[in-house]
C-alpha positions as MATLAB code, in Angstrom:
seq = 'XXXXXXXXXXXXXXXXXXXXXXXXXXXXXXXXXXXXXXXXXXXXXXXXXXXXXXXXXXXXXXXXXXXXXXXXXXXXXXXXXXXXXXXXXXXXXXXXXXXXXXXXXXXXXXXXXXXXXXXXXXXXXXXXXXXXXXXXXXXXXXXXXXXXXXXXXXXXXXXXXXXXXXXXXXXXXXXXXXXXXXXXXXXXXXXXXXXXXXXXXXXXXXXXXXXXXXXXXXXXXXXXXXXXXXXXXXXXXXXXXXXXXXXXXXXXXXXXXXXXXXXXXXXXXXXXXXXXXXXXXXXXXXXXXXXXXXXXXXXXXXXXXXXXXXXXXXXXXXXXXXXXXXXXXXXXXXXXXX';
ca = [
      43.471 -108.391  -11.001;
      43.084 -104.827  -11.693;
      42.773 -103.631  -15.860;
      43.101 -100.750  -17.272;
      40.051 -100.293  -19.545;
      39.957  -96.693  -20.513;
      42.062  -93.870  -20.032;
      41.897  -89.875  -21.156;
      44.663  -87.810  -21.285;
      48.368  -88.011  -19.826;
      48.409  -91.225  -17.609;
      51.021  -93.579  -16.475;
      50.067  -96.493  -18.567;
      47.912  -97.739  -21.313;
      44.676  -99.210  -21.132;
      45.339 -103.135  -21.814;
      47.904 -102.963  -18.739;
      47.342 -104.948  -15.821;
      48.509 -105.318  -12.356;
      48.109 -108.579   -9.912;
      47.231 -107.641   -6.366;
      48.260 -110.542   -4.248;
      46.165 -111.040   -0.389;
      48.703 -109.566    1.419;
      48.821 -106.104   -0.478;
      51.908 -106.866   -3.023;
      51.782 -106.402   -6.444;
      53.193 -107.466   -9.698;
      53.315 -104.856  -12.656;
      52.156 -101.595  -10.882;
      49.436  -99.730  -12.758;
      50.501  -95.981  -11.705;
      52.413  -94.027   -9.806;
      52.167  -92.712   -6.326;
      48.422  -92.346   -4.893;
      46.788  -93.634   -7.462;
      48.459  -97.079   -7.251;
      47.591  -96.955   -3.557;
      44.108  -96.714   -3.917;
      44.095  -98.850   -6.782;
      45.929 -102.003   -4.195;
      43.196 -100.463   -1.034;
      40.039 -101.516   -3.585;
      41.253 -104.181   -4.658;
      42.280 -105.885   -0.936;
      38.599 -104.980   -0.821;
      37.224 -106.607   -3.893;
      39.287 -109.805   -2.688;
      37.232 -109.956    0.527;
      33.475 -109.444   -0.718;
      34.083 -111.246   -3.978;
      32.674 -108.270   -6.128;
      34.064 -106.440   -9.308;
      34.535 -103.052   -9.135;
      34.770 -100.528  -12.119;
      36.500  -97.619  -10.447;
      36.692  -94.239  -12.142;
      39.634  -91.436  -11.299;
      38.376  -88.212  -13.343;
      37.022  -84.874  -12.367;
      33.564  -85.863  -10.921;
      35.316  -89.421   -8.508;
      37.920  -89.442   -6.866;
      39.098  -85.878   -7.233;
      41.947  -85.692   -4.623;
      43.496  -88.743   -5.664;
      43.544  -87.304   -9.487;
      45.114  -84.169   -8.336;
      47.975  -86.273   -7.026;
      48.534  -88.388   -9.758;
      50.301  -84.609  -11.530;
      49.919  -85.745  -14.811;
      46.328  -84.403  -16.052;
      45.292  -87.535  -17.305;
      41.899  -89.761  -16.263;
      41.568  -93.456  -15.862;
      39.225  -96.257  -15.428;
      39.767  -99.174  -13.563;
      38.512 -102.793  -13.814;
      39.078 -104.621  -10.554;
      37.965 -108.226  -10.595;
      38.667 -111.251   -7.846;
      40.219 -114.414   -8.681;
      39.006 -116.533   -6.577;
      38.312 -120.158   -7.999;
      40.878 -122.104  -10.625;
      38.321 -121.369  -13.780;
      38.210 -117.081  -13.237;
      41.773 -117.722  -14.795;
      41.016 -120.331  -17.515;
      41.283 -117.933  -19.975;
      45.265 -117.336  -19.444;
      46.197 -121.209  -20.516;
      44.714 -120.731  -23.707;
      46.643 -117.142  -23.827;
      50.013 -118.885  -22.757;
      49.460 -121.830  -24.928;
      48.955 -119.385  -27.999;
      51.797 -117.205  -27.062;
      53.951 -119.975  -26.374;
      53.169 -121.076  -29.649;
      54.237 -117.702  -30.815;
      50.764 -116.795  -32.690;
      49.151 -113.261  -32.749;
      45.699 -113.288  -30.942;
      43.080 -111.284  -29.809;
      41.412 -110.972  -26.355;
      38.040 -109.196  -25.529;
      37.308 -108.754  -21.740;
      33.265 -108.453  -21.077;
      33.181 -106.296  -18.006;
      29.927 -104.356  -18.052;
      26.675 -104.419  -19.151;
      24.075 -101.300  -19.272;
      26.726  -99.243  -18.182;
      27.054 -100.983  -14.436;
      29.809 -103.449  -13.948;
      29.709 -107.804  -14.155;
      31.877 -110.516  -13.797;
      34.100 -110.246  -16.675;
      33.905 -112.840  -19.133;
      36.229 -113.287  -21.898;
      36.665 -114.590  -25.646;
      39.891 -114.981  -27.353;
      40.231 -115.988  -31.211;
      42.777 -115.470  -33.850;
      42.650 -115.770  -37.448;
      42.063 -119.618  -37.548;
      39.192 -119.121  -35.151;
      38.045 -118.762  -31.176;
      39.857 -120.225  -29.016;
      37.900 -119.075  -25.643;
      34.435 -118.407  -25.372;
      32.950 -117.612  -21.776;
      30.564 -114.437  -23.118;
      27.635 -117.295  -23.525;
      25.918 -115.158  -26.566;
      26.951 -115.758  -29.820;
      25.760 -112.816  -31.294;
      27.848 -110.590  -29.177;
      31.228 -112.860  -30.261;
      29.627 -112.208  -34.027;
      29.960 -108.170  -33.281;
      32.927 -108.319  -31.609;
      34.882 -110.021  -33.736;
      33.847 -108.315  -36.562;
      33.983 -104.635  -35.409;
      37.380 -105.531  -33.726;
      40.282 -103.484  -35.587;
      42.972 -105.567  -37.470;
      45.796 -107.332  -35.384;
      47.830 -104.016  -36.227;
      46.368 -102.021  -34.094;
      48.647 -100.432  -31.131;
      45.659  -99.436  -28.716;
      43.594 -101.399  -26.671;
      39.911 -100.399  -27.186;
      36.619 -100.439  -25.509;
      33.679 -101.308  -27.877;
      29.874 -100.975  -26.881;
      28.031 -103.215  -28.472;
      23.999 -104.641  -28.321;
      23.663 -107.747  -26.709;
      20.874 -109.940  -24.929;
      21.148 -108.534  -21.666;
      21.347 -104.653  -22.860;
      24.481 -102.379  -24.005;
      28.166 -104.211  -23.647;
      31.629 -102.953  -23.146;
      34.124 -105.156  -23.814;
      37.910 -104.414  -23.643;
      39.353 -105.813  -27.013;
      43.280 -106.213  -27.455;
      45.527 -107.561  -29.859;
      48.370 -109.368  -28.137;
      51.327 -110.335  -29.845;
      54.042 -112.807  -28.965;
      56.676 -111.646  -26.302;
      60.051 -110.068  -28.688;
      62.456 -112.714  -29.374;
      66.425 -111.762  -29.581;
      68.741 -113.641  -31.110;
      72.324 -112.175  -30.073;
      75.394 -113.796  -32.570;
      78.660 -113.807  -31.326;
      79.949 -114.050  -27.945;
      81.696 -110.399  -27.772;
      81.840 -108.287  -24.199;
      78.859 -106.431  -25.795;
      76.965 -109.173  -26.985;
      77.510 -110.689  -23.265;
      76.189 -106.713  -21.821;
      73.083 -107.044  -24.497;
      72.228 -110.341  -23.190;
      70.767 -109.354  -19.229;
      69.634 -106.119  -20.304;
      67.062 -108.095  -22.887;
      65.996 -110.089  -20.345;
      64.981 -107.402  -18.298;
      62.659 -106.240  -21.053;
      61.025 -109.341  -21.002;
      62.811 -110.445  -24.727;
      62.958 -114.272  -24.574;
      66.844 -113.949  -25.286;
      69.084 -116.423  -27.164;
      72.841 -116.419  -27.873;
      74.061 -117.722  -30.709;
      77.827 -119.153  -31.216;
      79.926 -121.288  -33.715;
      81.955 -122.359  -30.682;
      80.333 -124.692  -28.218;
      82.976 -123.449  -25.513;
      81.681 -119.817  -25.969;
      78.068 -120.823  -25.277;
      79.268 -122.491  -21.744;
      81.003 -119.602  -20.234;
      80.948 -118.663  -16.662;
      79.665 -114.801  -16.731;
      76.645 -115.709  -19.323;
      73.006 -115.275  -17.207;
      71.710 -118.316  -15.840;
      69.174 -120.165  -17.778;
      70.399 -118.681  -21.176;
      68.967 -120.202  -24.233;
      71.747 -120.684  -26.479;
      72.233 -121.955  -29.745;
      75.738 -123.436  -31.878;
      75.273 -122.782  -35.283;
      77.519 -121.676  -38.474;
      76.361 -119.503  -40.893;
      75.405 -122.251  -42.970;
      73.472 -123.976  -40.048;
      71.484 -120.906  -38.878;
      68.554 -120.501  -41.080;
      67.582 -124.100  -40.011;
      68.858 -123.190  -36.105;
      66.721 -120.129  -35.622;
      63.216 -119.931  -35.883;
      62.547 -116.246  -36.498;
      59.150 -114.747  -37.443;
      57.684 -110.808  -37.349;
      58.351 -110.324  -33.596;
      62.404 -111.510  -33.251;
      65.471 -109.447  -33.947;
      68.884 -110.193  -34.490;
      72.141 -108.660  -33.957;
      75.061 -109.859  -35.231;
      78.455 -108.989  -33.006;
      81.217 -111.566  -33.810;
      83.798 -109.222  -34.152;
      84.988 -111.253  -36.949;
      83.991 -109.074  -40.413;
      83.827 -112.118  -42.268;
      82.139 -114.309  -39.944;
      79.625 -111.403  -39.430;
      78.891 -111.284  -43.786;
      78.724 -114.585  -43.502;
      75.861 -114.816  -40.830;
      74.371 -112.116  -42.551;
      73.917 -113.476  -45.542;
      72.057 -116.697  -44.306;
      69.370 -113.898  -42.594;
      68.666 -112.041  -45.998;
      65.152 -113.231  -46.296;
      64.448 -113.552  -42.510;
      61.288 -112.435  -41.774;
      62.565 -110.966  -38.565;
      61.714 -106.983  -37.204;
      65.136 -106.075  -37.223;
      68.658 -107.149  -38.268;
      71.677 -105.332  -37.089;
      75.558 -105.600  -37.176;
      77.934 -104.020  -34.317;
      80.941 -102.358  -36.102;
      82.512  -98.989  -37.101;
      81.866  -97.193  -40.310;
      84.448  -98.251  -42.376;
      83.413 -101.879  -41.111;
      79.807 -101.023  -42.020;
      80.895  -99.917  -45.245;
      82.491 -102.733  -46.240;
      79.250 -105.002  -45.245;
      77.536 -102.574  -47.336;
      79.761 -103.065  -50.405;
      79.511 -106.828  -50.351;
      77.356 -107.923  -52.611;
      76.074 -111.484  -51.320;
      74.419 -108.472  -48.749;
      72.155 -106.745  -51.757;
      68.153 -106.440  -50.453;
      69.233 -106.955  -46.607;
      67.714 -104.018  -44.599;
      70.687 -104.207  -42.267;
      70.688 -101.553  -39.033;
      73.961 -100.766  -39.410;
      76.307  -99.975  -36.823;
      73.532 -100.863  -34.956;
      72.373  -99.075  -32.011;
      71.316  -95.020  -31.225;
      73.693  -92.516  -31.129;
      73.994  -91.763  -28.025;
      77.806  -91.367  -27.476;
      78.341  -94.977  -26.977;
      82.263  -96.588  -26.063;
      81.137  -99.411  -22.768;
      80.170 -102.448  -23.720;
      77.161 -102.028  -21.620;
      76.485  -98.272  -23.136;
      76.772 -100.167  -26.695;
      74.499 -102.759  -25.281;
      71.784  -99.786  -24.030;
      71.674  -98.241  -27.765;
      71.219 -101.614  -29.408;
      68.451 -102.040  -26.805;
      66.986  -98.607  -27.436;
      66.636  -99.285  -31.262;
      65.423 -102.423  -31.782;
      62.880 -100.959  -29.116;
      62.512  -97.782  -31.687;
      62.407 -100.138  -34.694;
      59.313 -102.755  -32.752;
      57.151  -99.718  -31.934;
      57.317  -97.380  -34.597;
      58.987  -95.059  -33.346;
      61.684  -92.672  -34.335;
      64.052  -92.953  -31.813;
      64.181  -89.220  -31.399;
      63.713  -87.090  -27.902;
      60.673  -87.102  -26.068;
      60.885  -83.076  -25.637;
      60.952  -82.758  -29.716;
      57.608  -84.859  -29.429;
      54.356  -83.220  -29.773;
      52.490  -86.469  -29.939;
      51.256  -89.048  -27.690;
      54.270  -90.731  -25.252;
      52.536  -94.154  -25.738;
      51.142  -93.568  -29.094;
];
């Protein structure tokens, strides 16, 4: 498994990401681009047969000509550990389990100590407790945990702490639930949302009144779907800070009426399909007073498809989950992953 622990400048991806190396040289969520994620998949076929971590460096004074490829300025550090017995990857039950679960938790990777790399060790906790403890020093989990930043933070972060055995840097992330999207109505652009979720990883649910809607041929296999009135929903879905919901029933009543039952949902974002005069009249109806409704929902981008409808709904709720303004990246003068 190859980390991301610290990066400087323009670079492909964050540090937090990962990337599985399998024996045979495939991968599974590539780290960079081009040379870089060559020589990343080269060490770690390597690490794989001695059994060693690595802490690989791509920056001005190491691996120079592979820097100069990767053409976007930045710098990077790489953890590369094996897994080669069933407890190096304890650590992810108790992260699935918690996820699964749907609770925000932390995770702090131990991966070097005196400034020369070990065999990472990890600790995961949340705000009942830990959860996973393979650092073996309990002062260092005391530090940690209390010099970690709160579960808002966007960035993964390397702190450098004291410890027993000389100066630690551990790799400390929040993680928070995978997004959960609840899709109302079975409309041609509800039915274009649906795939295009799943491809972002959203755990993806469509919700109908009619039972015969939520068995139709041309919905993805393995849907999660849900029948439920307006009356029936709050008790149907189970919604917290990390789900979204977008109502499309093409029905303006049906759609006031399922908006209504989500006015104190605790849920990211809430959005109705419709035109402005439809909006409006959401807008004017009063059982809708206090609802921060995205409405019509989606970027303007110059929408009419189904499936171009289904892109800017994607695109906002994306916006809307990491803070961002929607706007484009040339009118940015901050970070890209910020």
């Amino acid at each position: 498994m190859a980390t991301l622990t610290r990066t400087r400048g323009s670079t492909f991806r964050r540090p937090g990401t990962r990337m599985l190396v399998l024996g045979d040289g495939r991968v599974v969520c590539e780290l960079s681009g081009g040379c870089p994620q060559r020589d990343i998949v080269a060490r770690a076929l390597e690490v794989i047969a001695d059994g060693e971590p690595r802490l690989v460096s791509y920056n001005a004074e190491s691996a120079l000509d592979v820097l100069i490829e990767m053409g976007c300025g930045g710098e990077l550090e790489v953890l590369i550990e094996p897994l080669l017995t069933t407890h190096d990857t304890d650590f992810i039950d108790t992260l699935s389990r918690n996820l699964d679960e749907r609770q925000n938790i932390y995770l702090a990777t131990l991966f070097a100590i005196g400034h020369a790399v070990t065999t990472p060790r990890r600790l995961i906790w949340n705000a009942h407790g830990v959860l996973h403890d393979s650092l073996q020093d309990p002062a260092l989990v005391t530090a940690i945990i209390a010099r970690t930043p709160p579960i808002t933070m966007r960035r993964a972060t390397v702190l450098s702490l004291p410890s027993a055995l000389g100066e630690a840097d551990a790799l400390v992330e929040a993680i928070s639930p995978p997004h959960a999207l609840f899709v109302i109505g079975s409309s041609a652009a509800a039915r274009a949302l649906l795939p295009l979720a799943r491809a972002l990883g959203w755990r993806t649910t469509l919700v109908d009144s009619d039972p015969a809607r939520l068995q139709a041929n041309d919905l993805p296999a393995g849907l999660d779907t849900i029948c439920a009135t307006p009356t029936s929903l709050p008790a149907a879905l189970s919604l917290d800070a990390h789900s979204s919901v977008v109502v499309m029933t093409h029905n303006l009543e049906h759609d006031i009426a399922y908006l209504k039952a989500l006015k104190s949902a605790p849920a990211a974002y809430i959005g109705a399909l419709g035109s402005r005069e439809r909006v409006a009249r959401m807008r004017n109806d009063m059982a809708l007073d206090g609802l921060h409704l995205h409405a019509p929902a989606g970027l303007d981008i110059g929408s009419e498809t189904p499936e171009e409808i289904a892109l800017a709904i994607a695109a906002e709720i994306m916006a809307v989950i990491n803070r961002r303004s929607g706007s484009s990246l040339r009118n940015n003068n901050g970070t890209i992953h910020g």
